[in-house]
PDB file of N, CA, C and O in Angstrom:
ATOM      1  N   UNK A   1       2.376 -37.930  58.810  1.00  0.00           N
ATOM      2  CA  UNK A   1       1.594 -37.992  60.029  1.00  0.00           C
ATOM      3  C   UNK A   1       1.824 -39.353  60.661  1.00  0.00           C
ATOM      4  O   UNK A   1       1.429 -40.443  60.247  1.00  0.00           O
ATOM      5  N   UNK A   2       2.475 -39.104  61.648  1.00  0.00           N
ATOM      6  CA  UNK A   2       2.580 -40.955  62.547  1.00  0.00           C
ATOM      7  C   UNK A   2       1.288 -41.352  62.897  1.00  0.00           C
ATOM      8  O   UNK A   2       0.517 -40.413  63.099  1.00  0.00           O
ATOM      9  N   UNK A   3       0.890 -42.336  63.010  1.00  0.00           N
ATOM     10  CA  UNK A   3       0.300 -43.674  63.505  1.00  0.00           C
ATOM     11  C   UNK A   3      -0.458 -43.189  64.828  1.00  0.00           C
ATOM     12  O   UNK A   3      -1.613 -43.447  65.167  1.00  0.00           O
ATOM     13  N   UNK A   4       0.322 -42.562  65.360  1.00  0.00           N
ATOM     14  CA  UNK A   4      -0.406 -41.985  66.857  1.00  0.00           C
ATOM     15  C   UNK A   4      -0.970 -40.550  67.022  1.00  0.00           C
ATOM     16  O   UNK A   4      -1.477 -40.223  68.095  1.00  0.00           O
ATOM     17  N   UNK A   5      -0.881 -39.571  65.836  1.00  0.00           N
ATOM     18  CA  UNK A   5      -1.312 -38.575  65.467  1.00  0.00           C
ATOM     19  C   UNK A   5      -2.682 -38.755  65.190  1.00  0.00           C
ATOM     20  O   UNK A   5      -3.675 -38.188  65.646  1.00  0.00           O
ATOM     21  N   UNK A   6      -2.499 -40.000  64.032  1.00  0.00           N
ATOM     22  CA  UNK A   6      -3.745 -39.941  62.973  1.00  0.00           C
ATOM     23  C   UNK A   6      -4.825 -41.005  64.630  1.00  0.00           C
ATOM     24  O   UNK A   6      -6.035 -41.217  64.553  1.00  0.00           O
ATOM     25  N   UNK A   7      -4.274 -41.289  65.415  1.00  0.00           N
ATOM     26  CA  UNK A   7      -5.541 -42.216  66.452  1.00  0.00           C
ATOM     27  C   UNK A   7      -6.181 -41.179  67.569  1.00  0.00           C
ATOM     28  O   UNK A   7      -7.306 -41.042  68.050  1.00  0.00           O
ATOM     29  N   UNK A   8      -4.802 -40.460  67.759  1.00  0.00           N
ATOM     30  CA  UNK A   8      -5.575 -39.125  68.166  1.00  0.00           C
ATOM     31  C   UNK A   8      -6.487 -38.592  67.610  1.00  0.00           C
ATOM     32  O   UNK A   8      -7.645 -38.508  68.019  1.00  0.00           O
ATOM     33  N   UNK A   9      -6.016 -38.157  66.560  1.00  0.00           N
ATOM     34  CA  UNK A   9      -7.164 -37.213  65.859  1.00  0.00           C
ATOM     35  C   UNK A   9      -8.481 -37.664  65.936  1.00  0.00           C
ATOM     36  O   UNK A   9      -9.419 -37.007  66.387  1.00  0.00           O
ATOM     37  N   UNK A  10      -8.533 -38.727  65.516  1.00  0.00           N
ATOM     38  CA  UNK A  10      -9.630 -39.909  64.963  1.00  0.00           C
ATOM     39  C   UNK A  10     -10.827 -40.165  66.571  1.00  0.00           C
ATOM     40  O   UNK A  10     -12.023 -40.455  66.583  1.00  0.00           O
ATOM     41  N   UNK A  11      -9.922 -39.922  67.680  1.00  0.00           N
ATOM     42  CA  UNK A  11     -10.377 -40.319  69.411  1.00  0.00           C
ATOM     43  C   UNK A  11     -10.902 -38.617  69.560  1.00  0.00           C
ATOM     44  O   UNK A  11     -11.719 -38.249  70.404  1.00  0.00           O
ATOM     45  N   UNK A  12     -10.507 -38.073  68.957  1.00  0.00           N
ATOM     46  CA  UNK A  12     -10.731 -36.431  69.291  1.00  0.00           C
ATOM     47  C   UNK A  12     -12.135 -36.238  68.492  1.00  0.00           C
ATOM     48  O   UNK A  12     -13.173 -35.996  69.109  1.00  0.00           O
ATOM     49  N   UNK A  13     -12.088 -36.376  66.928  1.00  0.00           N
ATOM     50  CA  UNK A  13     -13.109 -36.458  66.192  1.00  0.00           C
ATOM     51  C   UNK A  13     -14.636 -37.581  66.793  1.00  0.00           C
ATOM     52  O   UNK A  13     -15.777 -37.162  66.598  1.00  0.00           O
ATOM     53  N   UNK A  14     -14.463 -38.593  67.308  1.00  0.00           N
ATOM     54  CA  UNK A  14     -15.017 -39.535  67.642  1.00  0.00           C
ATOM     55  C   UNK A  14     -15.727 -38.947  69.093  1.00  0.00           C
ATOM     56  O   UNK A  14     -16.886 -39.220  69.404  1.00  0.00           O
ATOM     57  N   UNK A  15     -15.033 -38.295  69.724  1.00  0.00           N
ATOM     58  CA  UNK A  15     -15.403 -37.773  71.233  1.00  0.00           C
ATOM     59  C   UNK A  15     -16.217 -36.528  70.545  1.00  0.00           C
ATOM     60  O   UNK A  15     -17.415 -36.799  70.461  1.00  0.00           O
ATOM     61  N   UNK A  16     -15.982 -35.622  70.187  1.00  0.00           N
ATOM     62  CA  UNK A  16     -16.822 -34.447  69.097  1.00  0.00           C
ATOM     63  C   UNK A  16     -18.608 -35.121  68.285  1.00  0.00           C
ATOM     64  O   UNK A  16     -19.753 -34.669  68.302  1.00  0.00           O
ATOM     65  N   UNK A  17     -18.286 -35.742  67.980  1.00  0.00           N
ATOM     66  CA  UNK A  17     -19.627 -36.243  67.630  1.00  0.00           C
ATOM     67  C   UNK A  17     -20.232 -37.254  68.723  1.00  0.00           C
ATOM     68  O   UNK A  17     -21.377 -37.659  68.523  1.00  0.00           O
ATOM     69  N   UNK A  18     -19.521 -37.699  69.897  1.00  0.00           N
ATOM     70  CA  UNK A  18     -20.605 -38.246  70.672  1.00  0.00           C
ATOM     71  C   UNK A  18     -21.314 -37.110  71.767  1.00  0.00           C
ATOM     72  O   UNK A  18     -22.331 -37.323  72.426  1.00  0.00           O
ATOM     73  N   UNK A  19     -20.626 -36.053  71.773  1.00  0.00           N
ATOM     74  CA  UNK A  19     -21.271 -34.591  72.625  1.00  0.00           C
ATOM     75  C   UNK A  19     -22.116 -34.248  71.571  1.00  0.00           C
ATOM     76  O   UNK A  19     -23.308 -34.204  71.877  1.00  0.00           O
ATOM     77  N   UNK A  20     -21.805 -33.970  70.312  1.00  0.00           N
ATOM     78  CA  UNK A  20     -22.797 -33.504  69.742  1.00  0.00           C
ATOM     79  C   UNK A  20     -24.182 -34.386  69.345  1.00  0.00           C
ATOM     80  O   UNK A  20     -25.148 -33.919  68.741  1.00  0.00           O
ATOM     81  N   UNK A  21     -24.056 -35.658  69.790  1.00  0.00           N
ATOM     82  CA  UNK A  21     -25.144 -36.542  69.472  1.00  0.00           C
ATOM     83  C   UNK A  21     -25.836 -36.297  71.005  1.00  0.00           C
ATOM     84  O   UNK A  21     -27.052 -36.102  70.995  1.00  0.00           O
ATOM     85  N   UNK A  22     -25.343 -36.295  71.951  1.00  0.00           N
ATOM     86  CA  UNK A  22     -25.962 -36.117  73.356  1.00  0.00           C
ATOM     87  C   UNK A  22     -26.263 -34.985  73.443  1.00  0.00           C
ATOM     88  O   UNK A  22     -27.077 -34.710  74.324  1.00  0.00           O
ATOM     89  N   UNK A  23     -25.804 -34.023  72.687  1.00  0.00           N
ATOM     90  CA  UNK A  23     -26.657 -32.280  72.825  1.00  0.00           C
ATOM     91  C   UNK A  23     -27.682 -32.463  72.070  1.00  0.00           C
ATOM     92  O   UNK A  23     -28.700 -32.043  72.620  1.00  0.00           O
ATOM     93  N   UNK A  24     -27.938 -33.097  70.608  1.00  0.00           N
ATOM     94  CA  UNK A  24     -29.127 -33.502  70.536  1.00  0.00           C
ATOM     95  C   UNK A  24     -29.895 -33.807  71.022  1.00  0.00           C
ATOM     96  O   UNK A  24     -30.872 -33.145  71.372  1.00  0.00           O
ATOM     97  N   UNK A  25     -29.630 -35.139  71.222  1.00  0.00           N
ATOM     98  CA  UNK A  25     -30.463 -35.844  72.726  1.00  0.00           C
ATOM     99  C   UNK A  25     -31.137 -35.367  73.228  1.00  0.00           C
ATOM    100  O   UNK A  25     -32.337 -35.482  72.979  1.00  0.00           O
ATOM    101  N   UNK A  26     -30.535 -34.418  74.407  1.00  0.00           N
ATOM    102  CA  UNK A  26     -31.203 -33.920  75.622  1.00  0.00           C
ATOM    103  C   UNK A  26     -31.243 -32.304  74.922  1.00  0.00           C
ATOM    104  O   UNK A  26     -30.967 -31.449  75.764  1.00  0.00           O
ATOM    105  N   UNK A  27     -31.491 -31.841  73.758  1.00  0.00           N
ATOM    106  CA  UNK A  27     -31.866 -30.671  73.586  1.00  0.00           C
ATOM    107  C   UNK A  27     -31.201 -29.523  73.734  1.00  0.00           C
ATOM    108  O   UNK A  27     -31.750 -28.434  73.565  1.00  0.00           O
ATOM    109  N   UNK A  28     -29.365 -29.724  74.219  1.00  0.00           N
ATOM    110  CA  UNK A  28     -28.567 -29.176  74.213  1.00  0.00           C
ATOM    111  C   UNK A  28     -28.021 -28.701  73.501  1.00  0.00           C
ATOM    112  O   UNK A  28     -27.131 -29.255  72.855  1.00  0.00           O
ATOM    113  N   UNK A  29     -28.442 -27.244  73.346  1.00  0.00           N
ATOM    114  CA  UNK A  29     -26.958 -26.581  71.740  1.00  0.00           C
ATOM    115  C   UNK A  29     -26.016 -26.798  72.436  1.00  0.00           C
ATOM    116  O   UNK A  29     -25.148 -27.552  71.998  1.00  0.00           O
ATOM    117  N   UNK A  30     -25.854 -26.138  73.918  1.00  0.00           N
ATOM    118  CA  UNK A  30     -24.111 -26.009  74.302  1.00  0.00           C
ATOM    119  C   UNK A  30     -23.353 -26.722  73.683  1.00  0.00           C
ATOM    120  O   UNK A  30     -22.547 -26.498  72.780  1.00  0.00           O
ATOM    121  N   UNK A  31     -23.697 -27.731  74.291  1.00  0.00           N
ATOM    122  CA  UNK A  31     -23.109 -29.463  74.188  1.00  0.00           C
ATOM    123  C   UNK A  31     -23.269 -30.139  72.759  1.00  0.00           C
ATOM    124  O   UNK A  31     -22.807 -31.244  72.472  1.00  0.00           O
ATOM    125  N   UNK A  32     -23.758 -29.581  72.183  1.00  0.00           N
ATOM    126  CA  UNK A  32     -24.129 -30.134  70.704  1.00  0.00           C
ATOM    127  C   UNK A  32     -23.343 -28.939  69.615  1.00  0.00           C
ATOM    128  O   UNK A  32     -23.093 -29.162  68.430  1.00  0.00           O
ATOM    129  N   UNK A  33     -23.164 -28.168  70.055  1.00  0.00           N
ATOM    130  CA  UNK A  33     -21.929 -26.985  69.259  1.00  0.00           C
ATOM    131  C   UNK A  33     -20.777 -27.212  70.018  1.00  0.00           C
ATOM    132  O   UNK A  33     -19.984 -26.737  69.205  1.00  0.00           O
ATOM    133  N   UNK A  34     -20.217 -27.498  70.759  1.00  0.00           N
ATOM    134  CA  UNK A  34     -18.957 -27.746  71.476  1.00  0.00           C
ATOM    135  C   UNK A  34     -18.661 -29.635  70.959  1.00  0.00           C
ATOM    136  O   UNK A  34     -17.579 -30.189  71.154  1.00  0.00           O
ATOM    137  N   UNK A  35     -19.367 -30.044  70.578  1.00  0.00           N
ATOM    138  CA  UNK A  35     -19.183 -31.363  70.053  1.00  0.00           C
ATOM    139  C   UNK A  35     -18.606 -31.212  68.420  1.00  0.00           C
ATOM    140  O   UNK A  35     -17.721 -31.883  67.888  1.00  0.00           O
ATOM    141  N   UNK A  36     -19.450 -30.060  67.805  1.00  0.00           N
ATOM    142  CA  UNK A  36     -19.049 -29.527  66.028  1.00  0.00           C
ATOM    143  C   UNK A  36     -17.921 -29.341  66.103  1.00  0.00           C
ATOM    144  O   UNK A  36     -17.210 -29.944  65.298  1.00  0.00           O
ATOM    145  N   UNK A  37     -17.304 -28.458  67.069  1.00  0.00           N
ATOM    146  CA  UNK A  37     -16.412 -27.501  67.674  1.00  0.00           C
ATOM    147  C   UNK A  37     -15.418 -28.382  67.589  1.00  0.00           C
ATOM    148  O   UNK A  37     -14.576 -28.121  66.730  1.00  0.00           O
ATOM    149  N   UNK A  38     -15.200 -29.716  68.459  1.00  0.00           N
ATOM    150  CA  UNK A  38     -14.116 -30.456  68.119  1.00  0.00           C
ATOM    151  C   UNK A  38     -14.055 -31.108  67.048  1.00  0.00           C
ATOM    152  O   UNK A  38     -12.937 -31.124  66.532  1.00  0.00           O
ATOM    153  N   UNK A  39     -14.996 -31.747  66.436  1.00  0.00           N
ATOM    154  CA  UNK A  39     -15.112 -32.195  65.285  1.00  0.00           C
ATOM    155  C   UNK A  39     -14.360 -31.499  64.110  1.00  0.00           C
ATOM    156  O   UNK A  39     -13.803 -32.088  63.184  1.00  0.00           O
ATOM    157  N   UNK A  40     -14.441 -30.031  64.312  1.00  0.00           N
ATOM    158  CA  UNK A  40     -13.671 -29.183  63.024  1.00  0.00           C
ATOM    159  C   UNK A  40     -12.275 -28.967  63.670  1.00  0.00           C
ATOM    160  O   UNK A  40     -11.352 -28.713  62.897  1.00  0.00           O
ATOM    161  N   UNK A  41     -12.020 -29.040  64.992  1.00  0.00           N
ATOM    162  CA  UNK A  41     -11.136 -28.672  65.380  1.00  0.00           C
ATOM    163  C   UNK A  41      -9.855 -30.110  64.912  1.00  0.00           C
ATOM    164  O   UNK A  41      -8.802 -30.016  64.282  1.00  0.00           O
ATOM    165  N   UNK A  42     -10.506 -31.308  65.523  1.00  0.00           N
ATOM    166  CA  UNK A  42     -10.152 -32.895  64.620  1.00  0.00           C
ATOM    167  C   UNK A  42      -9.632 -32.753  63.225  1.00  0.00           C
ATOM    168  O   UNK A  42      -8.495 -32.931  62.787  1.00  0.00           O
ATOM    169  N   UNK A  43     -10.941 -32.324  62.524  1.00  0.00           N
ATOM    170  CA  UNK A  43     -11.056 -32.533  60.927  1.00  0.00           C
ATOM    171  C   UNK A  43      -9.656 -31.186  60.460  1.00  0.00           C
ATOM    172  O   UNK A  43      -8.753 -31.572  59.718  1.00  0.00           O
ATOM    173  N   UNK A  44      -9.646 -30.140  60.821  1.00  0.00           N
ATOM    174  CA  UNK A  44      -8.501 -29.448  60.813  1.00  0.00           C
ATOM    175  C   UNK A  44      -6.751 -29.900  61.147  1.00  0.00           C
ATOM    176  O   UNK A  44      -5.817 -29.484  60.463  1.00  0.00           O
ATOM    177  N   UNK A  45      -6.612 -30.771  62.271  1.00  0.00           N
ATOM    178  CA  UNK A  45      -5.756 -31.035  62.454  1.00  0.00           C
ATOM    179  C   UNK A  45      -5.618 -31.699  61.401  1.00  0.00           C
ATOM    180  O   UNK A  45      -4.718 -31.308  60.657  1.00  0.00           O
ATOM    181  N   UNK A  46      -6.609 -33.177  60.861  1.00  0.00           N
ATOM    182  CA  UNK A  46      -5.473 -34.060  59.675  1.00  0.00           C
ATOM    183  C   UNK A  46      -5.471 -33.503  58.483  1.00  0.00           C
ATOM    184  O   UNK A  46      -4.721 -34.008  57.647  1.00  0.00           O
ATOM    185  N   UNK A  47      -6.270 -32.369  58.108  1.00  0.00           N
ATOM    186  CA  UNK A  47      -5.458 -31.589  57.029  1.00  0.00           C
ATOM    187  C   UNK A  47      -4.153 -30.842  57.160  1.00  0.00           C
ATOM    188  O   UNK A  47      -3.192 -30.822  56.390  1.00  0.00           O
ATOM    189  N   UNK A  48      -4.314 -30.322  58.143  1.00  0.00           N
ATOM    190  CA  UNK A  48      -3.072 -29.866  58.369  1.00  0.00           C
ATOM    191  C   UNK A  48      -1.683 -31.191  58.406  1.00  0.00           C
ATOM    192  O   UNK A  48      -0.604 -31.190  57.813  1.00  0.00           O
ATOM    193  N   UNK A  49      -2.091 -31.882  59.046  1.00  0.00           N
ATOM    194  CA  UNK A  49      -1.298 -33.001  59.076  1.00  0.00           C
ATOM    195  C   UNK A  49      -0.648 -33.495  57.360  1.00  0.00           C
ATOM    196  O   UNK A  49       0.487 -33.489  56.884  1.00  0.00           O
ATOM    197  N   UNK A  50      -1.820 -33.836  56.879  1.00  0.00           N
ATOM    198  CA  UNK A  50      -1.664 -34.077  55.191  1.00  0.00           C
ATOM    199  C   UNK A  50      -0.584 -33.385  54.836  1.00  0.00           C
ATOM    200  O   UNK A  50       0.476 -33.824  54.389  1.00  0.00           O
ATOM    201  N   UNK A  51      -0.968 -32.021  55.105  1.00  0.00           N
ATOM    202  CA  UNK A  51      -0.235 -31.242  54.293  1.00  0.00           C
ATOM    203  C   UNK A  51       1.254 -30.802  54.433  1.00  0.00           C
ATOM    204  O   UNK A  51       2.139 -30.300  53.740  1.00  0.00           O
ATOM    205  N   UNK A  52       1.079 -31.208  55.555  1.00  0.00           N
ATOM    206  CA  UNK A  52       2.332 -32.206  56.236  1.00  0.00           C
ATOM    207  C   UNK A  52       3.391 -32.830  55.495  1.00  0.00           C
ATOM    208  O   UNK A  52       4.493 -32.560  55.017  1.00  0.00           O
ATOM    209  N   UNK A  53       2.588 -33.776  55.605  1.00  0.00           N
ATOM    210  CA  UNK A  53       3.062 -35.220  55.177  1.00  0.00           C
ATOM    211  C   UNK A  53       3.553 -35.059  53.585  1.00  0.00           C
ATOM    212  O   UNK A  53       4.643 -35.501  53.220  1.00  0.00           O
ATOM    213  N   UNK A  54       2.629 -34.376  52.677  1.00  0.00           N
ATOM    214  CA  UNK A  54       2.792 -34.151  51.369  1.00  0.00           C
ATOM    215  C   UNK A  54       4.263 -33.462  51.027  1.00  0.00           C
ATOM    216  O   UNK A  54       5.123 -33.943  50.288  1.00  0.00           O
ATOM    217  N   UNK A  55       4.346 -31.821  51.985  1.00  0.00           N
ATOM    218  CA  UNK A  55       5.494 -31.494  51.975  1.00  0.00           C
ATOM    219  C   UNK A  55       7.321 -32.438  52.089  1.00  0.00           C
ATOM    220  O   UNK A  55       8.374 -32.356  51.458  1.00  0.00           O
ATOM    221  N   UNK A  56       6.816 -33.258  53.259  1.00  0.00           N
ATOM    222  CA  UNK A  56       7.979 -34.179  53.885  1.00  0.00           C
ATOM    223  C   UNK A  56       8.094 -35.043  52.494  1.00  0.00           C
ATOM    224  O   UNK A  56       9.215 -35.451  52.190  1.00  0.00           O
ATOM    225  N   UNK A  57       6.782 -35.391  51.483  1.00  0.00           N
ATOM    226  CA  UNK A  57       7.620 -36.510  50.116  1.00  0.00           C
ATOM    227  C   UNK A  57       8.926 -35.698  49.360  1.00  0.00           C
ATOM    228  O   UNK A  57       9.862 -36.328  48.869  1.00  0.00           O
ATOM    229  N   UNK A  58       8.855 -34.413  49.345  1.00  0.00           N
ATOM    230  CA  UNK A  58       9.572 -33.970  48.288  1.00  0.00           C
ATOM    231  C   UNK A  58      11.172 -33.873  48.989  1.00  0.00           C
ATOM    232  O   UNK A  58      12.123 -33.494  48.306  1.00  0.00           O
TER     233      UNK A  58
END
């Protein structure tokens, strides 16, 4: 996984939990499940990535 994958991910994950902290907030599921939403969608990519990366040692 390059360097600019893993800051993405990390800016993607990071943007996901600040919607879902502001759907809290103001009492918003939308916005507070569309925040989870990227968050797994994030947390999915760097596994996938890993598994990646693991393959490319051999």
């Amino acid at each position: 996984m390059g360097i600019g994958d893993k800051i993405k991910n990390e800016a993607e994950h990071l943007a996901g939990k600040a919607k879902e902290a502001a759907g809290k907030a103001t009492d918003n599921d939308e916005l507070k499940a569309e925040g989870q939403k990227e968050q797994l969608a994030a947390d999915a990519k760097k596994v996938a990535e890993g598994v990646k990366d693991e393959f490319k040692k051999d």
